[in-house]
C-alpha positions in Angstrom: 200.9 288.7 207.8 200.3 287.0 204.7 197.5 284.3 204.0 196.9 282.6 201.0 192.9 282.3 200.1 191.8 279.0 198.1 188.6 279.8 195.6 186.9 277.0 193.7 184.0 277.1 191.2 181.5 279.5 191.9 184.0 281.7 193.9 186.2 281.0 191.7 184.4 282.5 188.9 182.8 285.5 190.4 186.9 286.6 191.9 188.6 285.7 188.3 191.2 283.7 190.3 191.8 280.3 191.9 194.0 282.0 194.8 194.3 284.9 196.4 197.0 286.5 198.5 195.6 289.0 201.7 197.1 290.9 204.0 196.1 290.6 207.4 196.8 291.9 211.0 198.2 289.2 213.7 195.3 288.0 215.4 193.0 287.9 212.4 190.4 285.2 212.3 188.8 283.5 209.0 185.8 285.9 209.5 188.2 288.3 209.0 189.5 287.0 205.9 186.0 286.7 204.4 184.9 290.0 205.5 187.9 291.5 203.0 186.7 289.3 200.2 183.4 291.3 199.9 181.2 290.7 197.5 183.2 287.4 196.0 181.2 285.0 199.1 178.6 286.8 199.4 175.2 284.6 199.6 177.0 281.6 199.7 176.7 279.0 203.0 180.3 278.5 203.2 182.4 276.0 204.4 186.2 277.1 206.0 189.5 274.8 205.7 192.7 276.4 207.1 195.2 273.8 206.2 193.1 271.6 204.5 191.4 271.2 208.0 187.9 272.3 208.1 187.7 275.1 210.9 185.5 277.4 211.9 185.2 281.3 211.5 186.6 282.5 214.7 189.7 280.2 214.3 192.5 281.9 214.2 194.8 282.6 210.9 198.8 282.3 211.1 201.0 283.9 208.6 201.1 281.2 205.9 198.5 279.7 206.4 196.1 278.2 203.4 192.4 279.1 203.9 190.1 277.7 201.4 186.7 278.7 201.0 184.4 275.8 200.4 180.9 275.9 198.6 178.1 273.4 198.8 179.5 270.1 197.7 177.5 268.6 194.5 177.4 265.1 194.8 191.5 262.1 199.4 198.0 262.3 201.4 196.8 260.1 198.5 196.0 256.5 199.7 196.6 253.8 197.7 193.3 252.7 196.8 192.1 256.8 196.7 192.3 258.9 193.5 190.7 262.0 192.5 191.9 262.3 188.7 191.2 263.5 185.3 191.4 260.1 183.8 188.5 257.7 182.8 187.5 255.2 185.2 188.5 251.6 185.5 186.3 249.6 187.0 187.8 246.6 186.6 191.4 248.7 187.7 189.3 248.9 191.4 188.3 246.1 191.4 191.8 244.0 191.1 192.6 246.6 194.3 190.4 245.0 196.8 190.4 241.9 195.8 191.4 240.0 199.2 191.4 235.8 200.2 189.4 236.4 203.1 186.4 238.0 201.0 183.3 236.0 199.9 181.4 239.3 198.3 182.7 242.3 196.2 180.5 245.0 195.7 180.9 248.4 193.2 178.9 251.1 192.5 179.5 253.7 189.6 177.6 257.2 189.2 177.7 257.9 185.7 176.5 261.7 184.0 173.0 261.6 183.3 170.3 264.1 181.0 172.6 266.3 180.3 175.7 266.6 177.4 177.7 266.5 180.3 179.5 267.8 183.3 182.7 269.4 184.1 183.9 268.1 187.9 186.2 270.9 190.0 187.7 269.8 193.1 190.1 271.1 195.9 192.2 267.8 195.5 194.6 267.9 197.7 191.4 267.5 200.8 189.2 265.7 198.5 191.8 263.1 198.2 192.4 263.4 202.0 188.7 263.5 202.8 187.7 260.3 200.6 190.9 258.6 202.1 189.7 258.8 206.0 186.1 257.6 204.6 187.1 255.0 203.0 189.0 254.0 206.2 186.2 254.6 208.0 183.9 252.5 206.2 186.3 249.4 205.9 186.6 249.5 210.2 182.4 250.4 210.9 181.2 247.4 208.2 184.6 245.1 209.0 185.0 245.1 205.1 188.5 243.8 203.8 189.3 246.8 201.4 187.8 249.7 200.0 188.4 251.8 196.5 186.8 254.9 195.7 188.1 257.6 192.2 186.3 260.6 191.2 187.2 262.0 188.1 187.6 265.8 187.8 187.6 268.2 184.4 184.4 266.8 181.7 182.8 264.1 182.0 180.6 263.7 179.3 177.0 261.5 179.0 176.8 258.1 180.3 180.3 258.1 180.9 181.2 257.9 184.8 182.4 260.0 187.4 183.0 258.0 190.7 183.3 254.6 191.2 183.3 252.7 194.6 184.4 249.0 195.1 184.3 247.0 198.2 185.1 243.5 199.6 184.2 241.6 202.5 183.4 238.7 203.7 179.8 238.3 203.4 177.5 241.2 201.0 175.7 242.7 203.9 179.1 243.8 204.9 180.3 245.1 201.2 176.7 246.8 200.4 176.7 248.8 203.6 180.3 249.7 203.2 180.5 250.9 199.6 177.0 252.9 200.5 178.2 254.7 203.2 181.3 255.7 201.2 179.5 257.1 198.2 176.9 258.6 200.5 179.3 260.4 202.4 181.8 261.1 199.6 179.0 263.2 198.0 178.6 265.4 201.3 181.9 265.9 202.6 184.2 265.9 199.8 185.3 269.3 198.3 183.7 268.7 194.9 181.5 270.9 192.9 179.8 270.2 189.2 178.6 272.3 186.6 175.8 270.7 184.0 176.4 271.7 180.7 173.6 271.8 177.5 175.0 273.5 174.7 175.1 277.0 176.0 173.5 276.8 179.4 175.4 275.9 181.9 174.8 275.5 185.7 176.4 274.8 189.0 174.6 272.1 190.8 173.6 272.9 194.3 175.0 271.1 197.1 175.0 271.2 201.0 177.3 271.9 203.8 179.6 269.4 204.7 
């Protein structure tokens, strides 16, 4: 059978190739899968999505199936108020999306690049767009928020300039504050999205943790 293999930034770079295509016996498991790879996830404390679920390394593979390798995040369908893109962010654009009658408080928090000339953003978008989507749902029913907004922007991003953006309504701050934390908080850990610093000629993938 068939599987297709999903590589993004540091995997991607060290296999020369966003996707590759294995052959596998019926029966073989995502251990499997990485054990052919060899030396292209080697070191790394990878995380497994078949399907854009994540799974674990004695699941199962199916012919077909998509298995993406995942690295240490560095820090969502598409939902409406979700979107991972290459475009600037609009602040003011999330803002107008959560505005709601029933809210006395809208909150918004932007990350913005920082001490360095900037930073190039690669993502899995399909599940970061999925991912971000469920947390933002989540977030809206724990804090009883009205509506949530998160973007990320993906390709450079250069100084000062920024790269997520968060905004949040409800009816009273407490509400909004713990919301739009708990979104950018977990959008940093869980989402599939890695960045690289760049000064001049160094450059360096920030280390992240297991989702």
């Amino acid at each position: 059978m068939t599987v297709t293999v999903r590589l993004f930034a540091m995997l991607r770079e060290r296999a020369g190739a966003d996707e590759i295509e294995l052959d596998l016996p019926d029966g073989a498991r995502v251990a499997d899968a990485i054990a052919r790879l060899g030396d292209v996830a080697q070191g790394l404390p990878l995380v497994m999505a078949v399907n854009r679920e994540y799974a674990p390394e004695d699941q199962v593979l199916d012919a077909g199936d998509e298995l993406a390798l995942i690295p240490p995040v560095s820090g969502g369908a598409t939902a409406p108020l979700v979107h991972v893109t290459e475009e600037p962010l609009s602040l003011d654009a999330l803002v107008d999306r959560v505005r709601d009658p029933r809210a006395g408080a809208v909150v918004t928090f932007q990350g913005v690049t920082r001490e360095v000339e900037l930073l190039e953003y690669e993502a899995y978008r399909e599940m970061a767009e999925e991912r971000i989507a469920t947390i933002v749902a989540e977030a809206i029913e724990r804090h009883g928020a009205c509506a949530a907004s998160c973007e990320h922007r993906i390709g450079t991003v250069p100084l000062s300039e920024p790269s997520v953006a968060v905004a949040v309504s409800a009816p009273h701050r407490g509400e909004a504050f713990a919301a739009a934390r708990e979104v950018i908080d977990r959008v940093k850990a869980e989402a599939p999205i890695w960045k690289k610093e760049v000064n001049g000629e160094e450059e360096r993938w920030v280390p992240g943790k297991r989702p």
